[in-house]
C-alpha positions in Angstrom: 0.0 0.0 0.0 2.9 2.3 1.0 4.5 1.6 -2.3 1.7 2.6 -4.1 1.0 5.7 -3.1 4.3 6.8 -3.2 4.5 5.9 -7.0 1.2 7.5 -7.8 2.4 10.4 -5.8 6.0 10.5 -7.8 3.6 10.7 -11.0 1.7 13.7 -9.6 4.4 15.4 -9.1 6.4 14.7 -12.5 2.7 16.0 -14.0 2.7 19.5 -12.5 6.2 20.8 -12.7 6.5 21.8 -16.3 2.9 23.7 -15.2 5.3 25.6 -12.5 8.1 25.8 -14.9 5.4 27.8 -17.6 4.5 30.4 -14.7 8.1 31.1 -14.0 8.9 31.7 -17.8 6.0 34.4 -18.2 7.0 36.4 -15.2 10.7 36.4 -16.7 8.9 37.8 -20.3 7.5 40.2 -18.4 9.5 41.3 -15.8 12.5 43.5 -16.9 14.9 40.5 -17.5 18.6 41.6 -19.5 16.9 40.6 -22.7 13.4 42.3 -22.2 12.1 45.8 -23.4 10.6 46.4 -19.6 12.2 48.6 -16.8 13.5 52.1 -16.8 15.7 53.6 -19.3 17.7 56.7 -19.4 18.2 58.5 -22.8 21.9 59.1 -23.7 21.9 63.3 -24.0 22.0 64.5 -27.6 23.5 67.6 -29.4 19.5 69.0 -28.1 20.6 68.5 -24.5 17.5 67.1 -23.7 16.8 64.5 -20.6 14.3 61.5 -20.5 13.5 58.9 -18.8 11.5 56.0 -19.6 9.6 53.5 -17.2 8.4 50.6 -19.1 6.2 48.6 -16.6 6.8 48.1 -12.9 4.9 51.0 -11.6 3.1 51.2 -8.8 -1.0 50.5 -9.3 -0.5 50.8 -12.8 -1.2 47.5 -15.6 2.0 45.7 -16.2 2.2 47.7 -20.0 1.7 50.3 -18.8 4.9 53.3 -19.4 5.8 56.6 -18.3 8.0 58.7 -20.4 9.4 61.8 -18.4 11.0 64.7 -20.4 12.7 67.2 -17.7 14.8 69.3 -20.3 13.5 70.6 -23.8 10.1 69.8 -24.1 9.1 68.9 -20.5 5.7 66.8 -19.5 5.0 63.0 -17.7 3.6 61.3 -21.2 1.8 58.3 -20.4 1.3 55.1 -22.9 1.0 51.5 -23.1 3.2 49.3 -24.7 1.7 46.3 -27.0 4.8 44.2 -28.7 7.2 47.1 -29.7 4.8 49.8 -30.3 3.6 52.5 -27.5 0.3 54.2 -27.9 0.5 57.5 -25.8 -3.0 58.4 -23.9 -2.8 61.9 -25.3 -2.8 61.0 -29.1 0.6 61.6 -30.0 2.1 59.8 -32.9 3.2 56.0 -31.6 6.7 55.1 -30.5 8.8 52.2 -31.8 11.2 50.5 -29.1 13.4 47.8 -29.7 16.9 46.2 -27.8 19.9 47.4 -29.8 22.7 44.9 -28.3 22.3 46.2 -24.3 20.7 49.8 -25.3 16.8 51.0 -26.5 16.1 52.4 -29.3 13.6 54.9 -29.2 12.0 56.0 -32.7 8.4 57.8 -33.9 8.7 55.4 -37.5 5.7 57.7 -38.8 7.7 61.0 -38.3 10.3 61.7 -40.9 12.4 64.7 -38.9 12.5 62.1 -35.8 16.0 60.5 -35.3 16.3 57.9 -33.2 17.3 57.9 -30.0 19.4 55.3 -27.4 18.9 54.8 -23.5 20.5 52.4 -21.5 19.2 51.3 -18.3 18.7 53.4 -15.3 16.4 54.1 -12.5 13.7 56.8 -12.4 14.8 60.0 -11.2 11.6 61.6 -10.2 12.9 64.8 -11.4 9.6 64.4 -13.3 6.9 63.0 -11.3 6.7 59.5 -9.4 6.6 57.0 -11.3 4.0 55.8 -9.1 2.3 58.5 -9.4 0.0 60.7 -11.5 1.6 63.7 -13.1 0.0 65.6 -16.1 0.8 66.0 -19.5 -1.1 69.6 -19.8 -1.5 73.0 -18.1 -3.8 75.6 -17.3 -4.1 79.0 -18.8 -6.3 81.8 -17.0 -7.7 85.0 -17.7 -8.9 87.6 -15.6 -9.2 91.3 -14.5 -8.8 93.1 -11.1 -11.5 96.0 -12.2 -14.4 96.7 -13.9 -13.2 97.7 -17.4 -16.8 99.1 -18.7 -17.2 97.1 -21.6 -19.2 94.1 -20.7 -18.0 90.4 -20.7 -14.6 89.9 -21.9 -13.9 86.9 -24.8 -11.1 85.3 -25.2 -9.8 83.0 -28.0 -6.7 80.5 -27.8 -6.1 77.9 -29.8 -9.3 77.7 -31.4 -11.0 77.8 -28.4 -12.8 80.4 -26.5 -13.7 81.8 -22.7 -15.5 84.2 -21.3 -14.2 86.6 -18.4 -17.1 87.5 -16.9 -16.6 89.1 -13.1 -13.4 90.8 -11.5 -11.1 90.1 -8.7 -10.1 93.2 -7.2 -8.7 91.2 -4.0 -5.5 89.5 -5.3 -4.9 86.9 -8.0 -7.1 84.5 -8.6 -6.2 80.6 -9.1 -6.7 78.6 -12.5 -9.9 77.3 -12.0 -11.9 80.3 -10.5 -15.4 81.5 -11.4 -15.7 84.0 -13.8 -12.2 84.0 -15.5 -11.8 82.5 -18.7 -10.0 79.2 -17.9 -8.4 76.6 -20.6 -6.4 73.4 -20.0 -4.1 73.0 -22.7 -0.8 70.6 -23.7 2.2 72.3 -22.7 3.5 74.9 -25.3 3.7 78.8 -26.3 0.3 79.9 -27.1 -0.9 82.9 -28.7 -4.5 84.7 -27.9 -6.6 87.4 -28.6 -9.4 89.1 -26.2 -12.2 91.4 -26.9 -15.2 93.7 -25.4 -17.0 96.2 -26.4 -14.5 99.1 -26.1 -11.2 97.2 -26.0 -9.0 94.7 -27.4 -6.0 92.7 -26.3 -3.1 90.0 -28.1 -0.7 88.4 -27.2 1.4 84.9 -25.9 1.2 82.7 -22.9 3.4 80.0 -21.6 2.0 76.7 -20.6 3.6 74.5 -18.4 2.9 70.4 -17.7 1.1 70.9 -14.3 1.3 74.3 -14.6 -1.0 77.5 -13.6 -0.1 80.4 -16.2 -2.1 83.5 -15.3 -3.0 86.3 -17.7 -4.6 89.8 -16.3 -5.9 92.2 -18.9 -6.5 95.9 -18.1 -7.1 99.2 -20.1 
């Protein structure tokens, strides 16, 4: 009897270990090994200067595809993505990325834009300089408008980047924050804008700066 069940028990045994084995493998595909596109890589600085980090899965409550691309000289912003094979798809409608292993370096490439050249990282850790990479972070900004007086000439308009706001009270107690009632407020991608605004009796251009995270504030007077 003891014999037996030993020998059925040996065959058990033999049965589910290539089923461990199996898991094992996956979690090695997936995990950041020497030979895998996953973990965080650090962009070897160009002629531009520029700095960028890339976290490619691993981070904190995100899905295991999901990457954060962090650009803290040049054009700055948290860009966030997900990676399916070798192609990232960013959440904010920006042309795809191409990533493949060249020998122990990435190469990072946008194959649908011509002017792009590609770019190498090796691997790193995440710097934070950014954001967390746990974290949120944003990939736009906030522009405001708004007055500190009654100017006489009704509601104010203002147009930026084809769209449009209305300022429609003053703050005559201090600046107001991006966001408030009655100030024409726009979330927009990072970038150098220019606007126009109008009433009745007056008229104002110019540019504003927008900033990843950012608050820019605007205050038109007469």
């Amino acid at each position: 009897m003891k014999t037996r069940f030993l020998k059925v028990l040996g065959v058990f045994l033999l049965c589910i270990t290539p089923f461990f084995m199996g898991c094992e493998s996956d979690e090695e595909e997936l995990g950041g090994g020497a030979d895998s596109l996953y973990g965080v890589w650090v962009r070897t600085n160009g002629p531009s200067g520029d700095e960028t980090e890339i976290a490619i899965g691993g981070i904190s409550g995100e899905p295991e595809n999901r990457v954060y691309m962090c650009e803290s000289v040049g054009t700055t912003g948290l860009y966030k993505g997900y990676i399916n094979g070798n192609t990232i798809s960013w959440d904010n409608g920006m042309a795809d990325a191409r990533v493949v292993l060249v020998g122990n370096q990435l190469e990072f490439d946008y194959p649908s834009l011509d002017y792009v050249i590609p770019t190498l990282y090796n691997r790193g850790s995440w710097s934070g300089d950014c954001d967390d990479s746990g974290g949120g972070g944003s990939t736009t900004g906030n522009a405001m408008f708004w007055t500190s007086s009654d100017l006489g000439c009704g509601n104010i308009t203002v147009n930026i980047s084809n769209s449009s706001g209305v300022i429609s009270q003053y703050y005559s107690g201090g600046t107001p924050n991006c966001g408030a009632g009655g100030c024409a407020n726009f979330t927009l991608p990072p970038g150098n804008y220019s606007f126009s605004a109008s009433c009745s009796s007056w008229n104002w251009n110019g540019t504003i700066t927008v900033t990843a995270g950012g608050c820019s504030r605007m205050k038109l007077y007469n």
